[in-house]
C-alpha positions in Angstrom: -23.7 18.8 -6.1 -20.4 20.1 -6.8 -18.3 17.5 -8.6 -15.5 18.2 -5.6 -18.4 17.1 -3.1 -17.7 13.4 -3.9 -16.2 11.3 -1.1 -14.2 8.5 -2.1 -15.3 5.4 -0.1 -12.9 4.9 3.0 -10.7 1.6 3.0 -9.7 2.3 6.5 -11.5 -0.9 7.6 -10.5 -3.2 4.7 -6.9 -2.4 5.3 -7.0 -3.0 9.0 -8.5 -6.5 8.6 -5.3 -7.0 6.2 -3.1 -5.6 8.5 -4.8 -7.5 11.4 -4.5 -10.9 9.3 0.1 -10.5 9.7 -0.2 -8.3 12.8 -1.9 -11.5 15.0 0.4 -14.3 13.1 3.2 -11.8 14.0 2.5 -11.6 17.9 2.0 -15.7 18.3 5.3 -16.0 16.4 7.3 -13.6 19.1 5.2 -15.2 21.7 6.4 -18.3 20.7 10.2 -17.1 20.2 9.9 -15.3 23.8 9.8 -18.6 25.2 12.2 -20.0 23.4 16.0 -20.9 25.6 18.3 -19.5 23.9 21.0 -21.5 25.2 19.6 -24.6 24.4 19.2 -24.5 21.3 20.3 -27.1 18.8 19.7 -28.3 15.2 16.6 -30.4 16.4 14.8 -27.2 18.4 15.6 -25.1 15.5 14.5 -27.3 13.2 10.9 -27.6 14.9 11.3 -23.9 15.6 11.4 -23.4 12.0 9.0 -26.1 11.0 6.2 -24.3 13.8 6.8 -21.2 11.7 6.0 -22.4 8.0 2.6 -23.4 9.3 1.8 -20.5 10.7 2.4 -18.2 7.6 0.6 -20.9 5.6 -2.1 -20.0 7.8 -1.4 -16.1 6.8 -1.2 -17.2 3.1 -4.4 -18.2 3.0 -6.3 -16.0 4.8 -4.3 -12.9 2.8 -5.6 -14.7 -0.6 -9.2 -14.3 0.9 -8.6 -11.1 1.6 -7.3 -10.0 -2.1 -10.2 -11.6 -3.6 -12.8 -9.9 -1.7 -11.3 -6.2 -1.6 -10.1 -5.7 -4.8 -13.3 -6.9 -6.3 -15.4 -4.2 -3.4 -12.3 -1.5 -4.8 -12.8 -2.0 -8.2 -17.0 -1.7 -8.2 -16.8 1.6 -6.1 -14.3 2.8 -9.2 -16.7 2.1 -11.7 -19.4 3.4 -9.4 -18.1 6.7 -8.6 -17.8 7.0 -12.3 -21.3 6.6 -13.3 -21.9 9.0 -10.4 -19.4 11.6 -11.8 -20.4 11.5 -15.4 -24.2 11.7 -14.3 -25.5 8.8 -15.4 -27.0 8.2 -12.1 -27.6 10.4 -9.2 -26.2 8.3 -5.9 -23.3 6.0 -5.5 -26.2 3.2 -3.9 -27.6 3.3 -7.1 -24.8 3.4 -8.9 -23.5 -0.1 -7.4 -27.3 -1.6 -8.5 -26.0 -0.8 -11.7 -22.5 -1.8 -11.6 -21.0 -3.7 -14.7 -17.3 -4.8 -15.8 -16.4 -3.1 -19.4 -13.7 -5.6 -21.0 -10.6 -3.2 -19.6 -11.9 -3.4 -16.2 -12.6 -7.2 -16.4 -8.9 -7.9 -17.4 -7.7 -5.2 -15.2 -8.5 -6.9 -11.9 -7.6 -10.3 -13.1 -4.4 -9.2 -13.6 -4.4 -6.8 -10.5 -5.3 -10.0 -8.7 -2.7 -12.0 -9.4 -0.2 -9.3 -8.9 -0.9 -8.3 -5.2 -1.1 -12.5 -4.5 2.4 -12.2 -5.3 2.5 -9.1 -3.1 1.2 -10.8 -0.4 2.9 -14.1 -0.9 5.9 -12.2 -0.7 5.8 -10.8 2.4 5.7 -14.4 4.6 8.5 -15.7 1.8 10.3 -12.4 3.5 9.4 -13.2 7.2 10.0 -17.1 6.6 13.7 -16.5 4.8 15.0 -13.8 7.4 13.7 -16.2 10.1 15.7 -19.2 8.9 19.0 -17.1 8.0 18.4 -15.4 11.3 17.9 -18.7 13.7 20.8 -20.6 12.4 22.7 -17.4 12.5 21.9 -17.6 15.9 21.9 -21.3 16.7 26.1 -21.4 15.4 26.6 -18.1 17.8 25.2 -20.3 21.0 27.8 -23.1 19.8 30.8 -21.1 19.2 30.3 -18.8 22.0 29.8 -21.6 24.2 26.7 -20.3 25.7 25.1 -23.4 26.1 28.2 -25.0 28.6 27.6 -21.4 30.5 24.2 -22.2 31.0 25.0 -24.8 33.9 26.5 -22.0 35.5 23.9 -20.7 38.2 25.3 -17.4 38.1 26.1 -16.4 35.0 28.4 -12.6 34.3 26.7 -9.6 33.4 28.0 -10.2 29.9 27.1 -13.0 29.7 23.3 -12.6 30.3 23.8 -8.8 28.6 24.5 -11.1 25.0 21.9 -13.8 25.7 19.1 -11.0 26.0 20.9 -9.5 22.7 20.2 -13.0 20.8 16.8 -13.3 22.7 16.0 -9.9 20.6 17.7 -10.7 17.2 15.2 -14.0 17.3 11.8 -11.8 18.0 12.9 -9.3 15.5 13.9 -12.0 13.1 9.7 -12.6 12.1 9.1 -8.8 12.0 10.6 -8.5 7.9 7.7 -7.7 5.1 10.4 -6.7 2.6 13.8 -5.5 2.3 13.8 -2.6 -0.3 15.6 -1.3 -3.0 17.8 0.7 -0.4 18.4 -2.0 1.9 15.7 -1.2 4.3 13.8 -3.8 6.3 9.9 -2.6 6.3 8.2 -4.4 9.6 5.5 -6.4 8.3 2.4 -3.8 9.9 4.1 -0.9 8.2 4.4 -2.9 4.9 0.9 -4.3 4.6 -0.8 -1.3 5.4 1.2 0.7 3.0 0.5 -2.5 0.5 -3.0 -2.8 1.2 -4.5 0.9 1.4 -2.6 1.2 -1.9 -3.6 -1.3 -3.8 -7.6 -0.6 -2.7 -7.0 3.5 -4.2 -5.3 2.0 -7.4 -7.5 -0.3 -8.5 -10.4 2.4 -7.4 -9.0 4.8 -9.8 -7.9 2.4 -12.7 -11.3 0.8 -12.5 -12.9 4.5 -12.4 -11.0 6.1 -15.4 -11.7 2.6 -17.4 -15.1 2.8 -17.0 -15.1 6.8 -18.1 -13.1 6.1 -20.8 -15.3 3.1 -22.3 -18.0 5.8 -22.2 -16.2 8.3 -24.0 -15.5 10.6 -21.3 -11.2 11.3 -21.4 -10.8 13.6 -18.8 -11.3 14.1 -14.8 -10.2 16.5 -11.9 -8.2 15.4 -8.9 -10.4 15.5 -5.6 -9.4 18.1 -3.7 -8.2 18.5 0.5 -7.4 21.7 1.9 -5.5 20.2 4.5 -3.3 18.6 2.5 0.4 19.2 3.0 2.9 17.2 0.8 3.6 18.0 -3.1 -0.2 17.0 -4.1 -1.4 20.2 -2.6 0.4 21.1 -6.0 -2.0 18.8 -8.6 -5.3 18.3 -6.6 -8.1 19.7 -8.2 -6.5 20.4 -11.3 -7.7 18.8 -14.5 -6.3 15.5 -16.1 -5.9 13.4 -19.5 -7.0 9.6 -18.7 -5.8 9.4 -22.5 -2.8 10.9 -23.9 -4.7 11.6 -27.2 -6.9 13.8 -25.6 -7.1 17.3 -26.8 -5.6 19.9 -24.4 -2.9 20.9 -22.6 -3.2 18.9 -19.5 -1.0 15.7 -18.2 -2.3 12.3 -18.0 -2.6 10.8 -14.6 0.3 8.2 -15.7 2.3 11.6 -16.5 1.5 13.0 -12.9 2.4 9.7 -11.5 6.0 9.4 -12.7 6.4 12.7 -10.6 6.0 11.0 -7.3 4.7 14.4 -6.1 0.9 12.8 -6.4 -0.8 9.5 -6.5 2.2 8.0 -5.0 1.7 4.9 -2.2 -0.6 5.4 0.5 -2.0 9.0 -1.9 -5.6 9.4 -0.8 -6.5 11.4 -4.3 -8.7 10.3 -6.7 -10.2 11.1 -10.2 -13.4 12.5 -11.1 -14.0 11.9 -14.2 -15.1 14.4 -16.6 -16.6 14.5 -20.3 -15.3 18.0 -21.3 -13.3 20.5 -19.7 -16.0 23.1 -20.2 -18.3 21.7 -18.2 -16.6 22.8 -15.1 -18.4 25.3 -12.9 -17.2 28.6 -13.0 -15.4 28.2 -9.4 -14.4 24.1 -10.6 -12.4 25.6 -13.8 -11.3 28.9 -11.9 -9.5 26.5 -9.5 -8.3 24.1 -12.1 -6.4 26.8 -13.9 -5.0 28.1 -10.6 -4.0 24.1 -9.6 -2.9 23.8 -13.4 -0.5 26.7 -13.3 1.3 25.7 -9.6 1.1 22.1 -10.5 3.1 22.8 -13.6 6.0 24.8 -11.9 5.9 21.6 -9.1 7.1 19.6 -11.8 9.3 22.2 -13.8 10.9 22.4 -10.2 10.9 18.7 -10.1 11.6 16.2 -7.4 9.0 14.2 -4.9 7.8 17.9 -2.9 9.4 20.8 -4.3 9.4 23.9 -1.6 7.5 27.2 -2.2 6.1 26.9 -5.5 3.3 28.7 -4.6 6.0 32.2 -4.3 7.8 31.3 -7.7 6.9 34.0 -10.1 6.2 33.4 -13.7 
């Protein structure tokens, strides 16, 4: 089997019971906030409006916490897995996970990973519950000084009048809808977000728990999987062969090297490592395409930027 034959195992599903766990929370919320009068809203509605939120994203909270412990644990055993598989010390992944032990790195790398993405996930209904509460009151002091709520006895209210309550209607649904607000200022909705968070979290802790396991065997190098259909700047790096140390010997980048670029294992990056023991063991066609990938990959980051355009047609 050609080393480039592995599949990575697909997280598809584990992210979209992640995803699911926000996405349903996030639809009872707007239902909720659908049926909510505007225009008779006051400190004692918003107050139980607010109240009716907090225990629903405790709710979230929990079930999200559930969900890091059991993924990240099922991520990190198919790293060390597809390790054992690449270095040969086994010949299937199902026996490989029969087999499956946590080297000290790897033990204290998923604690820590752990504890990290709780704050990931914690995070995100801190975000929603915050840009609610801003949002609501925001919203409950426009009703007062706009007098909307004397206008509602009104029967037939003006065009502009019922053109501004739909707008406040709307800035209260989309008020939930806010996993994080970036560096930039941009508000990511909270399905985007976690499946962004989620999917690449599972491939990190895949590869950090693979190249852990190689290493502790002695093994400081690997190939990145390869995709002919790939498109963005990692059609530059994949297949081309790595350092999971920086003291190994050879002129190749680490992975942590490759990852500063942003032009490959960057969020939501479905490449992995494929741990190797020495460069020569390559096929001839593996290490024929390696120095090919080696020689683009290094003009892609000569060029520089997240996808640098035609490096393929730069000349030497």
């Amino acid at each position: 089997m050609s080393r480039n034959d592995f599949v990575k195992p697909s997280y598809e599903e584990n992210v979209g019971r992640l995803v699911s766990i926000y996405k349903n929370a996030l639809l009872r919320l707007q239902k909720e906030l659908d049926a909510v009068d505007i225009t008779k809203l006051n400190s004692a509605s918003t107050y139980a409006l607010i109240r009716n939120l907090q225990e629903e994203l405790l709710l979230v909270d929990k079930e999200a916490v559930e969900w890091v412990n059991e993924n990240l644990l099922i991520a990190s055993k198919d790293g060390i897995a597809n390790s054992l598989v690449a270095l040969e010390y086994v010949d299937s992944y199902e026996e490989a996970l029969k087999v499956v032990k946590f080297n000290q790195a790897n033990a204290f790398m998923v604690r820590k990973a752990v504890q990290d993405t709780y704050k990931d996930v914690l995070g995100i209904t801190k975000n929603m519950n915050d840009n609610f509460v801003s949002e609501i009151r925001k919203i409950s002091a426009d009703v007062i000084a706009e007098n909307i709520a004397m206008n509602n006895k009104v029967q037939l209210r003006s065009k502009e009048m019922a053109k501004r309550i739909k707008e406040l209607q709307d800035r209260l649904r989309d008020s939930v809808d806010v996993a994080i607000v970036d560096a930039g200022k941009r508000k990511w909705a909270v399905e985007h977000y976690t499946e962004m968070l989620a999917r690449t979290k599972m491939m990190q802790i895949h590869d950090e728990a693979c190249s852990n396991e190689a290493i502790g065997r002695g093994a400081y190098y690997a190939t990145i999987s390869f995709n002919a259909s790939t498109k963005d700047a990692c059609r530059h790096h994949q297949g081309r062969i790595v350092k999971l140390v920086n003291e190994a010997e050879g002129n190749y980048p680490t992975v942590d090297q490759l990852k500063m670029s942003g032009q490959i294992f960057h969020p939501n990056c479905k490449h992995f490592i494929l741990p190797l023991r020495d460069p020569s063991l390559l096929s001839e066609w593996e290490r024929s395409l390696a120095e090919k990938q080696q020689a683009i990959g290094d003009k892609a980051l000569e060029a520089g930027g997240r996808n640098p355009k035609d490096i393929e047609n730069v000349k030497k």
